[in-house]
C-alpha positions, 0 to 999 in steps of 0.5 A, spaced: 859 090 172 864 090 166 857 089 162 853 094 164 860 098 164 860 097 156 852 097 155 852 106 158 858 106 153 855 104 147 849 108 149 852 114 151 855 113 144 850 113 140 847 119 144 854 123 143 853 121 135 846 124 135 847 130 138 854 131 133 849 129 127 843 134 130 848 140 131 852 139 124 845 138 120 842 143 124 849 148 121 847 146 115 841 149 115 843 155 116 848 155 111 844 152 106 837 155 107 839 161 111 845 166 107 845 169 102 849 168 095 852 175 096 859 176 098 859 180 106 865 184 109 872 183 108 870 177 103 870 182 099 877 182 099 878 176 095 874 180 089 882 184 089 885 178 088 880 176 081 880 182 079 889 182 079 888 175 076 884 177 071 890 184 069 896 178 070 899 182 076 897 176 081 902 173 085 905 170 091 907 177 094 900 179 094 898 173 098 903 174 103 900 181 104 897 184 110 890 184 112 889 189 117 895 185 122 894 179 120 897 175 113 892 169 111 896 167 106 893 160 107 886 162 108 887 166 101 890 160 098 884 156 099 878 161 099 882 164 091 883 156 089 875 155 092 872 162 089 875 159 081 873 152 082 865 154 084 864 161 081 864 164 088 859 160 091 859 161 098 854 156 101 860 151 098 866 155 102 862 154 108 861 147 108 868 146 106 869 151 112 865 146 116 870 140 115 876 144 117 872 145 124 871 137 124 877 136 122 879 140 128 874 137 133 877 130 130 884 132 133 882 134 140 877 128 141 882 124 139 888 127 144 883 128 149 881 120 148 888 119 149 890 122 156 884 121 159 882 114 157 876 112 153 870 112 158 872 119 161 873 120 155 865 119 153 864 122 159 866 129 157 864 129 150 858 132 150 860 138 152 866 138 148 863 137 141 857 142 144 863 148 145 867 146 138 859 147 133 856 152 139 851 156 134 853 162 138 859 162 133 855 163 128 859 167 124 865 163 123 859 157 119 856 163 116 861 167 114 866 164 108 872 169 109 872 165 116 877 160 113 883 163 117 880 162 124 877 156 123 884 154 119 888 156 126 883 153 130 884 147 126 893 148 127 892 149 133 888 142 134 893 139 130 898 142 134 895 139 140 895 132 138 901 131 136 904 133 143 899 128 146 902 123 141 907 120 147 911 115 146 914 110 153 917 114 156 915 120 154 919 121 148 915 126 143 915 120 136 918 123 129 910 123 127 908 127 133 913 133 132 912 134 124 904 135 128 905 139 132 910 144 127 906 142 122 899 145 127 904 151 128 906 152 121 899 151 118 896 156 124 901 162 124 900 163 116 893 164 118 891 169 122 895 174 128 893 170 133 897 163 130 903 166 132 902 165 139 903 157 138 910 158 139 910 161 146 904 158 149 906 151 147 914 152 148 912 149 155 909 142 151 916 142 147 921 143 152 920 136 157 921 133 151 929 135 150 934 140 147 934 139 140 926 139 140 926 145 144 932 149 140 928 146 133 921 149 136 925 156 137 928 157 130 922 155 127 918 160 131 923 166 129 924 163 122 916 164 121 915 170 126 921 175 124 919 176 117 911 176 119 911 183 122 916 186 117 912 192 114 907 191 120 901 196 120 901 201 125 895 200 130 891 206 130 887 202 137 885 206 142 888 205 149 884 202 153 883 204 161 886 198 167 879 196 168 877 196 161 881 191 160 880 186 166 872 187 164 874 186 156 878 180 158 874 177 163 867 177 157 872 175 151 874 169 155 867 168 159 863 169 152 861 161 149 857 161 156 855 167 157 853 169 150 850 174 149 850 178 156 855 182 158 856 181 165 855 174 165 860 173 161 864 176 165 862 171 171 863 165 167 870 167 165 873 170 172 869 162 174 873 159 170 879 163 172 878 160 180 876 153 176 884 152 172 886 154 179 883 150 184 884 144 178 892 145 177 892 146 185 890 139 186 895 137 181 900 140 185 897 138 192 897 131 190 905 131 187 903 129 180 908 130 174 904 134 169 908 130 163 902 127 160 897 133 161 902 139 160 899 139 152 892 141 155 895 146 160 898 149 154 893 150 150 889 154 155 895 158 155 895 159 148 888 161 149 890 166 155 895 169 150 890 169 145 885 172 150 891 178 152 892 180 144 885 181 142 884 185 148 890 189 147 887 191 140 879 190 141 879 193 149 877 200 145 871 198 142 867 196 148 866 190 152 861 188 148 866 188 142 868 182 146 862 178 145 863 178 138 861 171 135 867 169 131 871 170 137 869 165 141 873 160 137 879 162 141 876 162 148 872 155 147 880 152 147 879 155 154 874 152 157 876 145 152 882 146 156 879 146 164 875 141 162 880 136 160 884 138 165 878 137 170 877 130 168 884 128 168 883 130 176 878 126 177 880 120 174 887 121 178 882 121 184 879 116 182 884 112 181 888 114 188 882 113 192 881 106 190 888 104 193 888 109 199 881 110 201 882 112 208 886 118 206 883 121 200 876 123 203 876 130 204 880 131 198 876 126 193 870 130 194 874 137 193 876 133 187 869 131 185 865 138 187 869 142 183 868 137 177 861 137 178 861 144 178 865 145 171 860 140 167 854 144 171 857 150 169 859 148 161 852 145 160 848 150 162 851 156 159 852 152 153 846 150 152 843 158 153 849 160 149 846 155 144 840 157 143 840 165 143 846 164 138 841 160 133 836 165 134 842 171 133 845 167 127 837 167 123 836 174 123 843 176 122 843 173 116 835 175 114 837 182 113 843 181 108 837 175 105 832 182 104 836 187 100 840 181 096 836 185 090 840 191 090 847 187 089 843 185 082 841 191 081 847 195 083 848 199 079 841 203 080 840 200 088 841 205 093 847 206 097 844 205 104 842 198 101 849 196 099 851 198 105 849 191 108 853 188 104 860 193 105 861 199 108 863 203 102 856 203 097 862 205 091 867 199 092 861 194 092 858 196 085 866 196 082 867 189 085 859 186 083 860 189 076 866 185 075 863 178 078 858 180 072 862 181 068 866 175 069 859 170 071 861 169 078 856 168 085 849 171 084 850 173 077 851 166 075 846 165 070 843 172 072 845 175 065 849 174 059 856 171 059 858 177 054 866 173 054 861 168 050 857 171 046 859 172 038 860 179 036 856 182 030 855 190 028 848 189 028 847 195 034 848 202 033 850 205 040 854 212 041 856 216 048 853 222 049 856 225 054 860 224 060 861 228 066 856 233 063 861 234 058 859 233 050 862 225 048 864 228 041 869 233 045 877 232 044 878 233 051 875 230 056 877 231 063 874 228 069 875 227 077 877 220 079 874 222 087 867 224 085 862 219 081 862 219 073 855 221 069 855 217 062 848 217 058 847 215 052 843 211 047 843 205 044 838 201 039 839 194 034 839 197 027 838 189 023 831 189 028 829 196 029 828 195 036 832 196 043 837 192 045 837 187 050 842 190 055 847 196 055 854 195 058 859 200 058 866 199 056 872 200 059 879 200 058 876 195 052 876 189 059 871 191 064 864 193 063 859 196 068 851 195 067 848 201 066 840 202 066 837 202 059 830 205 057 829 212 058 825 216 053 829 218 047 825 221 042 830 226 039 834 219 037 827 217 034 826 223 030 833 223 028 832 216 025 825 217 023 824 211 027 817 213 032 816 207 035 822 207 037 824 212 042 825 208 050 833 207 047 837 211 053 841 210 058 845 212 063 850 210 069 852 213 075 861 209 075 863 210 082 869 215 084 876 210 084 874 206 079 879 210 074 886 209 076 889 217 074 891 217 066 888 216 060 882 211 059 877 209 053 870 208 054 865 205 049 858 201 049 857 194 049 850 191 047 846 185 047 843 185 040 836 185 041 835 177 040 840 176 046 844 172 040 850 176 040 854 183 042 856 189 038 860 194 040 859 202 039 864 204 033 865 210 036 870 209 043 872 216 047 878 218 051 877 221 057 883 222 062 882 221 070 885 227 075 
């Protein structure tokens, strides 16, 4: 019986190593094949951070800084360390991302092996590694700024294993309790919702003695206090009672129930009646909760992840709730109900081996409502799986088919540059900057000017700005609406165009302009006819001049792409 015992083991587990390298190759496809070099949404955010780096006005203060309600200073550190090392290579990020979220799957395996043993264990783990890699969380691999959830769900999980680091007699070792603070320290400076480890996981520490418990405290407020000084007031739209509920309900059903609404409602309450029942057992059966109390915990951090997020979200829809970058919060929940339903049935089991005459009606609730838990999780995972990689491909397909404006920024439609960030003006400042400094898509795109040796080779003025004459004394223009500059620009040693046309600004940031209009005016005047295709002009976005005085010159290519040369007659504008 042992032989054959030990033989399922192995080949269940070479299944589970299958099915664990399946999922990550097949998460590294997307990231690899199927995401764009363009920064998205809030990544974006990092683009603040280079560009105060590069004015020498980056500190520690502006890491601790808010965005929205949550202070991601390690996420910040990370991303900041990993933007500079790459030249802002996303697919690199996210596969580093992929690693935290290993690192995570690691800690929980490695806690659920140790309360429930190896073989319950193995038993259990397809399911587990399926919810921790479900593709239905495609935003959080396919999304480089999720650093900070993936970050928390990995303190989180370190927490976790810590707390299940028992030693005999239930004394919680000095290398389990620097874990499980180091967990809760790592996951509040991540995101909003880590700050909710110190209550929910108070219950795991409190049986392990008062010096422990009054640590736990200090160090919660200690953290907690400072966090919420100058925290942004909520502009959330209350939601109704019932709102609520049904949010709630779709936020903690929706690794199952993705992408439908009023399945995930289902699931969630099911797994609701589920916990219930499992904790009941453990009741009924007189069990000391010493050794799964950390698991209990976890889902109770994941129901207190569930309340804040609908608190603050409810407003937007049940649908909001569905959101894939979410569900790495609520797969605790069910990462959770699955440890605690397993350590049932083993405890069953191990009972209805000594006293089998008085076990029978309770064994088999034990047994159904574990056949309904691995049931229910399979199904729903394995349909949110495969809708989640569908949604994922054609999520990023649509950035994938307008990475072309990003190149050309600075003449692409505001409606194209939309996909990457909502306001088109803030993505065409943050993308003449990556230019510039030869970052993400622009590396190797076009020349490093930083690089190139000067030379006075290019003769190249400003006509005008803002429609006024670039020769006037005094220029004023309005910082809130879009600049017009036009001129033109020629390589007078070749007596041809130039390369590229660049405006100056400020003598440190350049933005592209587009260059080749017809000038025969400019031909005329230096009695060069071939010569007439050497105008420019560019469109800088309203907020990309701070008010006060500025300068603005051009900055060109020389026509063999050897050299840059500057105009040699900069203007003076001034900003209101």
């Amino acid at each position: 019986m042992r032989k054959r015992s030990w033989a399922w083991t192995r080949v269940f587990s070479a299944a589970l190593l299958l099915l664990l390298l399946a999922q990550l190759v097949s998460l590294l496809w997307l990231i690899w094949n199927h995401t764009p070099l363009v920064p998205t949404l809030d990544e974006w955010e990092m683009a603040n951070f280079l560009e105060l780096a590069d004015q020498g006005r980056l500190d520690l203060f502006t890491f601790w800084g808010f965005q929205n309600e949550h202070r991601i200073f390690l996420p910040r550190l990370i991303l900041y360390a990993l933007i500079n090392l790459t030249g802002w290579q996303r697919q690199i990020i996210m596969t580093v991302n992929l690693g935290i979220a290993i690192i995570t799957a690691m800690f929980i395996c490695a806690a659920a092996r140790r309360t429930l043993g190896t073989s319950t264990f193995i038993a259990i783990s397809m399911p587990l590694l399926m919810l921790l890699f479900s593709f239905a969380q495609y935003e959080n691999w396919l999304f480089a700024f999720q650093t900070n959830f993936l970050l928390a769900a990995c303190g989180i999980a370190c927490c976790l294993y810590g707390l299940t680091a028992q030693t005999p007699g239930y004394a919680l070792g000095r290398s389990g309790l620097i874990l499980a603070f180091g967990g809760a320290i790592v996951a509040s400076l991540s995101t909003l919702a880590g700050l909710l480890s110190w209550p929910a996981f108070l219950l795991a520490i409190w049986r392990f003695g008062r010096w422990q418990t009054a640590l736990w405290c200090a160090s919660a407020t200690a953290i907690i206090i400072p966090y919420f000084i100058g925290f942004p007031k909520s502009t959330t739209t209350v939601a109704q009672s019932r709102e609520l509920l049904e949010y709630a309900l779709t936020y903690l059903g929706a690794p199952l129930g993705f992408p439908t609404v009023g399945l995930a409602m289902t699931y969630g309450g099911l797994g609701l009646v589920l916990m219930a029942l499992a904790i009941g057992i453990l009741w009924r059966l007189e069990v000391s909760l010493s050794t799964i109390m950390p698991w209990l915990t976890l889902g109770l951090y994941a129901l207190a992840g569930m309340a804040l997020t609908t608190l603050g979200r409810a407003g937007f829809g049940r649908e909001q709730a569905l959101t894939s970058r979410y569900q790495l919060f609520s797969s605790l929940w069910w990462i959770s109900l699955l440890v605690v339903s397993a350590f049932v049935v083993r405890l069953r089991r191990q009972r209805h081996g000594r006293a089998m005459a008085s076990s029978g009606l309770a064994w088999h609730a034990t047994v159904t409502i574990a056949v309904l838990v691995t049931s229910i999780l399979f199904v729903g995972l394995l349909r949110a799986n495969a809708l989640g990689f569908v949604e994922a491909q054609e999520w990023q397909s649509e950035q994938i088919a307008h990475k072309d404006c990003a190149l050309h920024y600075n003449t692409a439609p505001d409606d194209c540059l939309r996909y990457f960030y909502v306001s088109a003006p803030i993505v065409r400042i943050h993308l003449a900057f990556l230019e510039q400094h030869q970052f993400n898509i622009f590396r190797g795109q076009s020349p490093d000017l930083e690089r190139l040796p000067d030379n006075h080779s290019a003769l190249a003025i400003i006509d005008t700005v803002a429609r006024q004459p670039g020769d006037s004394r005094a220029l004023v223009v309005n910082g809130d609406q879009p600049i017009q500059v036009a001129g033109w620009a020629l390589d007078r040693v070749a007596a041809a165009p130039v390369a590229a046309v660049y405006l100056l600004i400020d003598d440190r940031y350049t933005y592209r302009t587009s260059y080749g209009s017809d000038r025969p005016d400019v031909a005329a005047t230096l009695s060069l006819p071939a010569v007439s295709r050497v105008g420019f002009t560019a469109t800088l976005p309203a907020g990309i001049f701070t008010p006060g005085k500025h300068t603005l010159n051009v900055r060109t290519v020389t026509a063999d792409g050897r050299a840059r040369a500057d105009g040699t007659q900069p203007i003076v504008i001034e900003v209101r």
